[in-house]
N, C-alpha and C positions, 0 to 999 in steps of 0.2 A: 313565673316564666315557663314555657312549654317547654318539656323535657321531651328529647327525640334520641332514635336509635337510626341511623342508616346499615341497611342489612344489601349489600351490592357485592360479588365476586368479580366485581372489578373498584382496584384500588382508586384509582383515578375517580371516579365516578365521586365515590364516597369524598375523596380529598375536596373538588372541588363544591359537593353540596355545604360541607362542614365552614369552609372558606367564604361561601356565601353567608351562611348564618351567623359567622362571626361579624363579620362587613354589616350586616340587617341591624345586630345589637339583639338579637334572638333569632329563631330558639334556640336553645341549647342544647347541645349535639355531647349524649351523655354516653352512647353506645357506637361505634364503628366496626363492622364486621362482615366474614364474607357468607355466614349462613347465620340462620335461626338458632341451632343448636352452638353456636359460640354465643350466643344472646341470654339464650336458657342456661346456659353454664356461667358467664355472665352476673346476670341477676343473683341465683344459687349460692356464687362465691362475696357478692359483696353485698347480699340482702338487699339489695335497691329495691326500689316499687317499682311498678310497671313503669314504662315510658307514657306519655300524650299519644306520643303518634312512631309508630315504625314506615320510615319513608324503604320498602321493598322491592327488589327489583324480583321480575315475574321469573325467572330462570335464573339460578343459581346452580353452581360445576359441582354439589355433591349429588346429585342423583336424585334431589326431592321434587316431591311435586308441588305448583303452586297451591291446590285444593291444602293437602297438607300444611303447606308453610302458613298459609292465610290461618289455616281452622288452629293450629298450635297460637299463634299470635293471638285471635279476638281470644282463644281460652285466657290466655294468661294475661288479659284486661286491657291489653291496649288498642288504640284505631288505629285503621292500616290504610294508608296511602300507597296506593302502584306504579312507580316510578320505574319504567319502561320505554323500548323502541316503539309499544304497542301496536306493531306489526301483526299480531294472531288475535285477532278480538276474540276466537274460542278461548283463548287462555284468558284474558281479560277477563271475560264474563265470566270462567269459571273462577276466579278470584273473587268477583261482585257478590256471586251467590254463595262464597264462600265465609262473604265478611265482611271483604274489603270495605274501605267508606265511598272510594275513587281512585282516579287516576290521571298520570299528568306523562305525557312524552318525556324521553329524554332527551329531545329535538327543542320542548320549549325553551325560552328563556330564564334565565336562574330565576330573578324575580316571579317570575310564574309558579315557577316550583317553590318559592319560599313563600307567595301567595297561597298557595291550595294548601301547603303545610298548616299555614294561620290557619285555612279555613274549615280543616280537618277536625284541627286541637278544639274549635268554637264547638264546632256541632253544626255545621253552618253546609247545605247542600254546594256539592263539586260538578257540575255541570258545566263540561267542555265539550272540545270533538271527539276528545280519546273516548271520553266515555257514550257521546253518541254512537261513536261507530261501533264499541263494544255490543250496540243493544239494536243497530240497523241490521234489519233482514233477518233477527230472531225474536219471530213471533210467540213463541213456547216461552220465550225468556222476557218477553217487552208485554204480553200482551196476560192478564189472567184469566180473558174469557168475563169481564166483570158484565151484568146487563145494564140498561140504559140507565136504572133506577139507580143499581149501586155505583156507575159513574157520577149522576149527578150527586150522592150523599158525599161521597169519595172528593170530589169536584171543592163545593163549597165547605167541608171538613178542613180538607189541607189549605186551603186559602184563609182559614184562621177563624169562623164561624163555632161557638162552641154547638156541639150534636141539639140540643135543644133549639140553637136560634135556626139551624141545619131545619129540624123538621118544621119550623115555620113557613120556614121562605118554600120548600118544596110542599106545604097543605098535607102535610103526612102526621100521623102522631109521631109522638118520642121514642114508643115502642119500635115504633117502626122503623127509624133514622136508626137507632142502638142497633135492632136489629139487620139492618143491611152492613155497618159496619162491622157485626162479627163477622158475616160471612164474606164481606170484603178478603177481611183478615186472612180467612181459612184459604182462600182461592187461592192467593196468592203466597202461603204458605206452603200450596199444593205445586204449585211450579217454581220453587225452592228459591223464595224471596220474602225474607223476613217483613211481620210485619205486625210485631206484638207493641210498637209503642206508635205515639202519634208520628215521632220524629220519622219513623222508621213508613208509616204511610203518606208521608210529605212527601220524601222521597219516592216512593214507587208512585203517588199521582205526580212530580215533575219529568220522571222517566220516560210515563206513557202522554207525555204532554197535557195532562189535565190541568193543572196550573203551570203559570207561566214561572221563572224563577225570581221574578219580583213579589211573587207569593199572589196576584191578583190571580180571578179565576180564569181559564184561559177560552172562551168561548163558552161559557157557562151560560145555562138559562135561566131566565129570572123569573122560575116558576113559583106563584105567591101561594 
């Protein structure tokens, strides 16, 4: 069973997501609190493991910042879901590049939020509006400058081609598919978006729309 923390400085908030999980028959809602450091104290006092997923709201009443709350959280091993008004997509995205996995309004519907929770705990790409709008109109943060060559590797890579059948279909060697995808990697390391595992460039080609979130490529050429 996915094991979850709600981290919210408002009570409410937290009562009704826990209310919902119970109702689902999962997850299970092991932590309730109003900052990360009652989390971290928490864990400390009752040797628990990480949680699955900390569902976090982006502003918290002790003074911390979200880059903070996010970077203490992925340290201490868990994925972080952004459970927000998501009114300031600058906060939003700095949460994204901070760790975060996604994010879901506090506007949705429960099932929504107990949907993206599941989809967190899987490994499973979060692709809504909240997080479109986090990444509309910031090109420095949506965009990593990749050229035609490394979209297309990037392209049929995240669409599930392993790199070998990748430099088939594009008439390239193997060397040379491997090599577009390190510097894939680096680019988009350099505009502070992870991007050391496969799972982690899935994600950044569904962002920049290179594939669709059916995993098919999304306008991809069928260069042989």
């Amino acid at each position: 069973m996915t094991r979850v923390a709600l981290i919210d400085d408002h009570e409410s908030v937290r009562l009704g997501v826990e209310a919902a999980c119970v109702t689902d028959g999962g997850p299970e809602v092991v932590f309730s609190g109003s900052t990360v450091t009652e989390y971290v104290r928490w864990r400390r006092a009752t040797s628990a493991p990480p949680v699955d997923v900390v569902v976090l709201d982006l502003t918290l009443g002790d003074g911390t910042t979200v880059r903070e709350n996010v970077g203490r959280l992925v340290a201490d091993g868990s994925s972080i879901l952004v459970h927000s008004v998501a009114d300031r997509p600058s906060a939003v995205r700095e949460a994204l590049v901070a760790g975060a996995i996604g994010v879901v309004s506090k506007a949705s519907p429960i099932d929504d939020v107990i949907s993206a929770i599941h989809a967190v705990a899987n490994g499973d790409p979060l692709n809504n509006v909240e997080w479109a709008s986090a990444i509309e109109g910031d090109r420095e943060f949506a965009d990593a400058q990749l050229s035609a060559r490394e979209r297309d590797v990037l392209r049929l890579y995240a669409a599930g081609l392993p790199l070998k059948a990748v430099a088939e279909r594009l008439g390239i060697a193997y060397s040379t598919a491997k090599e577009n995808i390190s510097r894939v990697r680096v680019k988009y390391v350099e505009v502070g978006r992870s991007a050391s595992t496969k799972f982690d460039l899935i994600r950044r080609a569904l962002e920049d729309g290179l594939v669709s979130a059916d995993g098919f490529a999304a306008g991809a050429s069928d260069k042989r």
